[in-house]
C-alpha positions, 0 to 999 in steps of 0.5 A: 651942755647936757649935763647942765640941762640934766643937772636942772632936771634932777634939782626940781620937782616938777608941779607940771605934772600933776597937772597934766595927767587928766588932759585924757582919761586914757593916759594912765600916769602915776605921780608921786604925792611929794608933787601934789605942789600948786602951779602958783607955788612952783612957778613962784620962782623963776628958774621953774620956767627952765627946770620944767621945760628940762622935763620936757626934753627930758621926756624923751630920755627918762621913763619917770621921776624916781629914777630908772625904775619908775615911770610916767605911764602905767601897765608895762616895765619902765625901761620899755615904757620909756619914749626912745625905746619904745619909739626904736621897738616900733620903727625896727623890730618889723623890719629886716634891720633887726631881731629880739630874741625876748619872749616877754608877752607882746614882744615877738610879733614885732619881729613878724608884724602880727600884732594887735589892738591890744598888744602893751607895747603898741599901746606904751608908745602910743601913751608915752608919745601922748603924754609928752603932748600932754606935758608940753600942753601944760607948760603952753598953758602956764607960760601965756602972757596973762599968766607970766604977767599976773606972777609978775615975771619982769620983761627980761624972763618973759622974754627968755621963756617965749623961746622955751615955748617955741622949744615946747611946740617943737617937742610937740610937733616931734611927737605928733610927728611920730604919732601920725606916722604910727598910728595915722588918725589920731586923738587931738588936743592943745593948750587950748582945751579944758584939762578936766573932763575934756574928750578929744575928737580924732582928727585925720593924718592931713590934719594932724600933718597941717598942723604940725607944718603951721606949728613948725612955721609959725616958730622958725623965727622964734628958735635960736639960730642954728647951733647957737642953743645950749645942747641938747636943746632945739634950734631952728635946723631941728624945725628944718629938718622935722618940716624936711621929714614931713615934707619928704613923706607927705605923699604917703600922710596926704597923698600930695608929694611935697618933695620940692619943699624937702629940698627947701628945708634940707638945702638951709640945713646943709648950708648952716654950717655942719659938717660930717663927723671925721668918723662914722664911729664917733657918732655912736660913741660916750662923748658923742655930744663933744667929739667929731660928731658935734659937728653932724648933730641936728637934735639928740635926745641926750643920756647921761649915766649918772643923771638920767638913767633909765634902761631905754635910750641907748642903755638899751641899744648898748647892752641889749645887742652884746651877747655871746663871746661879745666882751661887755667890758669892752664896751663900757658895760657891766653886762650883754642883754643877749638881745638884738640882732639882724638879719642876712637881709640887711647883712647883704645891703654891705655886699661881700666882706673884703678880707678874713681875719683871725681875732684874738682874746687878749687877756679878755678885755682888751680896751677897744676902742679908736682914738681919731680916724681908727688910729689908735694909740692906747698906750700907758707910760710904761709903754704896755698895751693898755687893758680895761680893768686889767692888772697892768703887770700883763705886758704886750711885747708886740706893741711898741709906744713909738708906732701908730696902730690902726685898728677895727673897733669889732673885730679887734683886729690891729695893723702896722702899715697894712700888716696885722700885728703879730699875737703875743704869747697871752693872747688866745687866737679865737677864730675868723672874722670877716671884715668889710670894706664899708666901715659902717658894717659893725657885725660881730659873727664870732659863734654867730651864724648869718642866718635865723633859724629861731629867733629867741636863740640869741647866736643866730643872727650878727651882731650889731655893735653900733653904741659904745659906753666908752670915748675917743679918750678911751675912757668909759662912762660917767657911770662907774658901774657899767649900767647907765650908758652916756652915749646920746641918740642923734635923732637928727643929723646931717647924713640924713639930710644928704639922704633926704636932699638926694632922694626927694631930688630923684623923686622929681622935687625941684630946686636941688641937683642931681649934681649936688645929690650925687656930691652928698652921697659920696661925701658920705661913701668915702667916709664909710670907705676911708677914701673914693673907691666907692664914689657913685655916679648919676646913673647910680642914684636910683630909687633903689640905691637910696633906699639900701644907703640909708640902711647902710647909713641909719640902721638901727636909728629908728628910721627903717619903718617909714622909710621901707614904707614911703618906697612901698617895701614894708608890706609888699612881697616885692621886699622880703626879709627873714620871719616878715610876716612869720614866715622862715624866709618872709612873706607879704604884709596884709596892708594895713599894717603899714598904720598900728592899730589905735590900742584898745584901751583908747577906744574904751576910753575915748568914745570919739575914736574910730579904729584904724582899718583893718584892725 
């Protein structure tokens, strides 16, 4: 269970830190003096071993020590510093899938790919991506035999703490995933190089990609089966589907396609045992890690509001895109960011909507959300419609606890047989809402227009509303506050690995179908659709289709970025969305833009590193 790696984490102090920060001199960490604690005093008990790799899991969640306003790397806020944030900022903002409307320094050139060497939110990925690398250096090196023999760890531990290593060169490898696939030739250090004074040499994309593929293979047989691990720790389908990754973008990391090798690793995921969540909306929801979703998750990076807060993670993916006449409550929140938005770029991939609707305000805070399959039944003993935080006296005559009401989580729209219910008389009817008929198109466009005129106007553009605060037991989060959201990030899951099998099928890799492709495909369309009015057919799966299904699947999901760029769209002008470039309606990249720039602090820092070209 999350809560009780998370619970692990916040009853430690972690001495591994102190010790990691000097492995590169570029890396500008802050560490609390209550760690100055010596390796031998910390690792003299033997639950240190699980508390610190809890750290490492948790280096992707939290952004420091002290809570949600402190952070392990320096020079920029801490809820944009932290590993998941930053991560989705890179891979969404210069693409069509989404918009910020935030004028903090550095931040609107991601929306239109001008940024340089030295812009701080390039530079606090780059860091925070190589601190984790740092971090996990340091737990390999305090877990060798030698070291577990001289502290007298018995056999029973030590064999338990080389799965936690396995776990750790995992995370690693997920890190130098993301670090190549952003910034290509890189800076590279191990657990076998000297902490103090050591300067990495840069290594080439191939290399990093070489190592990584040896990384992975050499711990497959040391992880967990698939789905046997305490959640959210890695299994050996998180190494299948980290080695599927690499392989299916392998042509764009080493100019070899590797797609038969995609198929190999997907194909062993797809036959462990997962299925797909009953519903597309349970995946994104506050018991993500519990309901339907369980069955899909692969890896998550798991938040939990009362014990790992931070304003990253899906804090951030919940509050920042909840604005205008968004009801927050609803949500499970306390408050919109009047932040993120999308463009009528990637609205047009859903194609037209099905049907209007007008929506109503009921009495403000309506509780929104679906109990199994968009079924609702939200009723209290007294047999009212229920309202979040609302005084129970408010009664709705035009429910009745006897019936079952579906219901669309945005537009707020509920149905008995097909008709929509009728308004009662408190409620304030406050105008039409288009609804689609693939259920994965979660647009708010109340008071919202479609199109972009300015960017930092937070009513142009829809809404998106993909993460809530709040269960399937229409209960919100742990947090009473409406602060810290408890959603987890799926980072992996198997609706992609539908997409992957599928696309390196159609690229030519071998040991798959066209058959079995096109199965997996629809499995996920009707899904979406809520039966097979939307099935494809082999003829339909193109390269094209493929590349508009995973938008329509993985939006917002910290995919777009390498995927525009494997299908040779994020830089062409064969594939323009709004302010691309800077222009109103999109221009071509220049292309090296498809690599961030290596910041410029590195190359102060760090005399054997080479700029990116272009830069």
């Amino acid at each position: 269970m999350k809560t009780q790696l998370y619970n692990t984490l916040k009853t430690s102090v972690l001495a591994l830190l102190c010790i990691t920060t000097a492995c590169t001199d570029d890396l500008d960490v802050t560490v609390r003096d209550d760690q100055n604690q010596t390796t031998d005093e910390f690792f003299s008990n033997d639950t240190a071993y699980i508390q610190a790799l809890a750290k490492l899991y948790a280096g992707l969640a939290v952004s420091g020590q002290d809570g949600p306003d402190s952070s392990d790397i320096s020079g920029i806020n801490a809820g944009f510093g932290q590993y998941l944030r930053g991560f989705w900022q890179l891979q969404e903002l210069p693409t069509d899938e989404a918009v910020i409307a935030w004028g903090d320094p550095d931040l609107p050139v991601l929306n239109s790919g001008q940024w340089t060497s030295s812009n701080a939110f390039v530079r606090a990925f780059y860091d925070r991506a190589n601190f984790q690398v740092s971090s996990v250096n340091e737990f390999l090196r305090q877990t060798t035999d030698a070291q577990l023999a001289a502290r007298g760890v018995s056999d029973a531990l030590a064999q338990e703490i080389k799965q936690f290593r396995a776990e750790a060169r995992f995370l690693r490898a997920l890190s130098h995933y993301h670090l190549i696939d952003m910034f290509g030739n890189i800076p590279f250090f191990t657990e076998n190089d000297p902490v103090i004074g050591f300067i990495p040499q840069q290594v080439t994309r191939k290399e990093s990609f070489d190592f990584i593929i040896s990384e992975l293979l050499a711990i497959e047989d040391e992880m967990p089966a698939p789905r046997t691990n305490d959640y959210p720790r890695a299994d050996r389908a998180a190494v299948w589907m980290l080695l599927s990754k690499l392989y299916l973008n392998a042509a764009v990391y080493t100019g070899e396609a590797m797609y038969t090798e995609s198929i190999t690793y997907a194909t062993k995921i797809i036959n462990a045992g997962y299925t797909l969540a009953a519903d597309y909306q349970h995946l994104f929801l506050a018991d993500n890690d519990q309901n339907s979703a369980a069955t899909e998750r692969i890896f998550s990076i798991a938040f939990d509001g009362v014990n790992t807060q931070s304003f990253g993670g899906t804090t951030f993916l919940t509050h920042a895109p909840v604005g205008g006449s968004i009801k927050p409550r609803a949500f499970g929140i306390d408050g919109g960011w009047f932040g993120l938005r999308t463009t009528n770029t990637f609205v047009d991939l859903f194609g037209s909507e099905s049907s209007t609707f007008t929506i109503y305000d009921y009495d403000n805070d309506l509780r929104l959300v679906a109990n199994d399959g968009d079924v609702l039944k939200a009723f209290d003993a007294d047999g009212d419609f229920e309202y979040l935080g609302i005084d129970p006296a408010n009664t709705n005559p035009a429910f009745n606890t006897n019936t079952v009401y579906k219901f669309d989580f945005l537009t707020g729209i509920i149905t008995n047989g097909g008709v929509a219910v009728p308004a009662p008389a408190m409620a304030v009817a406050i105008g039409p809402q288009p609804v689609w008929k693939d259920r994965r198109a979660q647009f708010y466009t109340h008071k919202q227009t479609l199109d972009i005129e300015n960017v930092s106007n937070y009513n142009n553009g829809y809404a998106i509303q993909k993460w809530r605060n709040i269960g399937t037991d229409l209960m919100p989060g742990s947090d009473g506050t409406g602060t810290h959201v408890d959603a987890d990030f799926h980072l992996f899951r198997l609706g992609e690995v539908y997409l992957t099998y599928a696309e390196a099928v159609v690229r030519g890799g071998t040991g798959g179908s066209i058959t079995e492709a096109v199965n997996y495909i629809n499995q996920l369309r009707e899904r979406a659709y809520g039966d097979s009015s939307a099935a494809i057919n082999a003829s339909a799966l193109t390269l094209d289709f493929l590349l508009a299904e995973r938008g329509r699947e993985l939006y917002w999901e910290g995919k777009r970025r390498t995927d525009l760029i494997r299908f040779g769209k994020f830089t062409s002008g064969s594939f323009l969305w709004p302010f691309k470039n800077g222009a109103a309606n999109g221009a071509s990249l220049p292309p090296h833009l498809a690599l961030y720039p290596i910041p410029s602090t590195e190359l102060v820092a760090n005399p054997n590193i080479n700029q990116n070209t272009g830069y």
